[in-house]
Structure formats: structure tokens, C-alpha cells
C-alpha positions in Angstrom: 90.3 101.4 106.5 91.9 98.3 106.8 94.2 97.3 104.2 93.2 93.9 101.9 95.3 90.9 101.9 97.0 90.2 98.4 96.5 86.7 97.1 100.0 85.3 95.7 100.7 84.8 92.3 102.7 81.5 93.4 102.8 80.1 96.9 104.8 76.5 96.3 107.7 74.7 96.3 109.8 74.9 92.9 112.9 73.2 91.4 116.2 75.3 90.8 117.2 74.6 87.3 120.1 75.7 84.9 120.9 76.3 81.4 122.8 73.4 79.6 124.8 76.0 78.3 128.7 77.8 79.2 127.2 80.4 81.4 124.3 79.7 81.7 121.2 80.7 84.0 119.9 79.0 87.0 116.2 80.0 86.5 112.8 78.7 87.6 110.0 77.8 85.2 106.7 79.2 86.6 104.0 78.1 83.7 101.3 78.8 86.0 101.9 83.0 86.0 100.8 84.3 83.2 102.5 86.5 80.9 101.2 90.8 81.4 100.1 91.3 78.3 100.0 95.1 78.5 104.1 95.0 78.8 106.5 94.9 76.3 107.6 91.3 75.5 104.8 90.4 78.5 107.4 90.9 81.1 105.3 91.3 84.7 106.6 93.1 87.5 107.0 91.0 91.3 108.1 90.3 94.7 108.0 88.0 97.2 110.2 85.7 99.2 112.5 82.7 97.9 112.7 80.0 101.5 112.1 83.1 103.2 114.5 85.5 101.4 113.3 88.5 100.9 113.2 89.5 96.9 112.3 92.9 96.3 110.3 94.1 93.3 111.9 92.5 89.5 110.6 91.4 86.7 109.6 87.8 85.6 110.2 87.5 81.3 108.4 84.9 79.3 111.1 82.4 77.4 111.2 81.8 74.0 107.7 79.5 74.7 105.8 81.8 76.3 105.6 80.2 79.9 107.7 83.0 82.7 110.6 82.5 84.3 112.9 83.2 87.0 116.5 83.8 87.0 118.1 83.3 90.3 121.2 84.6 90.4 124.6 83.7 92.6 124.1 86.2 95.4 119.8 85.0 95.8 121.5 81.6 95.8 124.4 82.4 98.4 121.5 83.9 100.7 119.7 80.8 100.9 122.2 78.7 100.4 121.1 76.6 97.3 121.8 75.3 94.1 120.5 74.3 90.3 119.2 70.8 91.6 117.3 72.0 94.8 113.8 72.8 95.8 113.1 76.4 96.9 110.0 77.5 98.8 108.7 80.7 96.3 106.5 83.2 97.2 105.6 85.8 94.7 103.1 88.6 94.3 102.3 91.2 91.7 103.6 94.4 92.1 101.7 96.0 89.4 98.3 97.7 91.2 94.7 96.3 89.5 93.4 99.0 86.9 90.1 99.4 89.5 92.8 100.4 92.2 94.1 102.8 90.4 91.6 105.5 89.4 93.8 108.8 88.0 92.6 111.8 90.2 93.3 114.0 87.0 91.0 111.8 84.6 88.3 111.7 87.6 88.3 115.5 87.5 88.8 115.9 83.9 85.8 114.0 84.3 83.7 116.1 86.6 84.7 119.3 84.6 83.0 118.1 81.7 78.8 117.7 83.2 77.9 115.3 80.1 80.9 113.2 80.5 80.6 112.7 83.9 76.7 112.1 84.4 77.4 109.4 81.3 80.2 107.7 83.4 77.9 107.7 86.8 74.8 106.2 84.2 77.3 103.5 83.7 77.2 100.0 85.4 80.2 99.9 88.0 81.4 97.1 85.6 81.6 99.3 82.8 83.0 102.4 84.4 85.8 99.5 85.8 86.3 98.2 82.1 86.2 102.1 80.9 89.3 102.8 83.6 91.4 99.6 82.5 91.6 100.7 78.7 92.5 103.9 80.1 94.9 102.8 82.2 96.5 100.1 79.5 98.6 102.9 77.6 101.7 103.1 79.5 103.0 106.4 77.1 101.7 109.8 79.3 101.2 111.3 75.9 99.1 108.4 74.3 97.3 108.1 78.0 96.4 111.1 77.9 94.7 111.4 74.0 93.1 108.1 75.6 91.6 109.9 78.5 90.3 112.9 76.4 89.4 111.0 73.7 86.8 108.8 76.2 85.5 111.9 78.2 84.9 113.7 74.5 82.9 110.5 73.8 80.8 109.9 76.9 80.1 114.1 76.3 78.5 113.4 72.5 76.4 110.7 74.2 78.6 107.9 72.5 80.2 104.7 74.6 83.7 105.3 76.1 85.1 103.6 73.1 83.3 106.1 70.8 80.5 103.8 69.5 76.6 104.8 69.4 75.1 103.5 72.4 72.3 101.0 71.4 
């Protein structure tokens, strides 16, 4: 099966700035990445390339505004040779799968051991079984993830929605 091409996050040219402070950062702003709001303090995890500089996977934070940013530090701007003041060429992608991309084998066959749970989850619309493996998927503690996934097959087994509601 042939493997899909990831769209970038950013694909442009960017300034290099710095912090008008002793020690300060050279960063870049990147307003048009959002923040991931399912990690702490909406730090997202990325790589890419910086004028063809190879940056393997970090992590983008959100300043005190909100909007992300990139800190570029000395040896990133040895490599290609630039400084606070110059335009970079950056490339970045997220590193952090889609929830429909990552379907848990162990909540597929917790799942499938549990005949109610399972024929409610095929009844559901693909949408909804993809919506049903995101909030899932959004607990990043194994313990809570795991209440989560019992929780939702225990539900879809009484007949209720994934989230526990009657169905109407």
C-alpha cells in the first residue's frame, strides 16, 4: 500500500528574529500553526527542514499570546549559516499521527470481546466511530486511557452513545 504524502504545517519563507533581551532567543513567530490543544501548555510536536537543514522531531510552544514559536538555536544557525535579521526557507510537519490513524489494537479487541459493544460501534457512522477513537485517544495518562476505553465499550454494551448518553 502506498504510503500518503503529508501536507506541511508551514512551507514558506520566515524572518529570524531575537529577543530584545541579555540572552535572549532567536525564534521564529509562526501565527499560522495552531496551538495542540490536547498538550500541556498546547506545546505540538514537529519536523521538518530550516533552508534545507534537516531538523528532527521538537516541539514548537505557544508564547505568552498564544501564537507558536520557534527557537533556533546557535548550532541550527551555524548549519545554515544565518542570523536574527535573515529570511529562512521553513518546512515543518506534524509529528504527532491523526487520532483516525491510530486505532489501538487492544481497544479494537477489547472491542470485539464484548458482541454488544462491538455490533454498536460497526452500527455507527464511520464519522462517529472516527469521533469515538479521537476522545479515546485525547487522554495521554495509560491509566486514565484506559478507564476511557472501558468506560465507552461498557457504554456502547448498555445500548448508550460512546459518551454514555441515551441514544435518541
Amino acid at each position: 500500500m502506498a504510503e500518503q504524502k503529508k501536507m506541511p504545517l508551514i512551507d514558506k519563507k520566515v524572518l529570524l528574529e531575537k529577543m530584545e533581551v541579555k540572552g535572549g532567543w532567536t525564534f521564529i513567530r509562526l501565527p499560522e500553526i495552531p496551538k495542540n490543544t490536547q498538550a500541556y501548555f498546547g506545546i505540538r510536536k514537529v519536523y521538518g527542514t530550516i533552508d534545507e537543514h534537516t531538523l528532527d522531531t521538537f516541539s514548537l510552544m505557544p508564547n505568552k499570546g498564544g501564537l507558536m514559536m520557534m527557537a533556533v538555536n546557535a548550532a541550527i544557525r551555524k548549519a545554515i549559516k544565518k542570523q536574527a535579521g535573515d529570511t529562512v526557507h521553513l518546512v515543518l510537519f506534524d509529528s504527532e499521527p491523526a487520532a483516525a490513524e491510530v486505532i489501538p489494537e487492544d481497544f479494537m479487541e477489547c472491542l470485539q470481546d464484548e458482541p454488544a459493544a462491538w455490533k454498536a460501534f460497526q452500527a455507527m457512522k464511520k464519522e462517529e466511530q472516527q469521533e469515538c477513537i479521537a476522545w479515546v485517544l485525547e487522554i495521554t495518562v495509560t491509566e486514565a486511557r484506559i478507564q476511557r476505553m472501558a468506560d465507552t465499550i461498557n457504554h456502547l454494551a448498555a445500548g448508550r452513545t460512546y459518551l454514555g448518553t441515551k441514544k435518541s
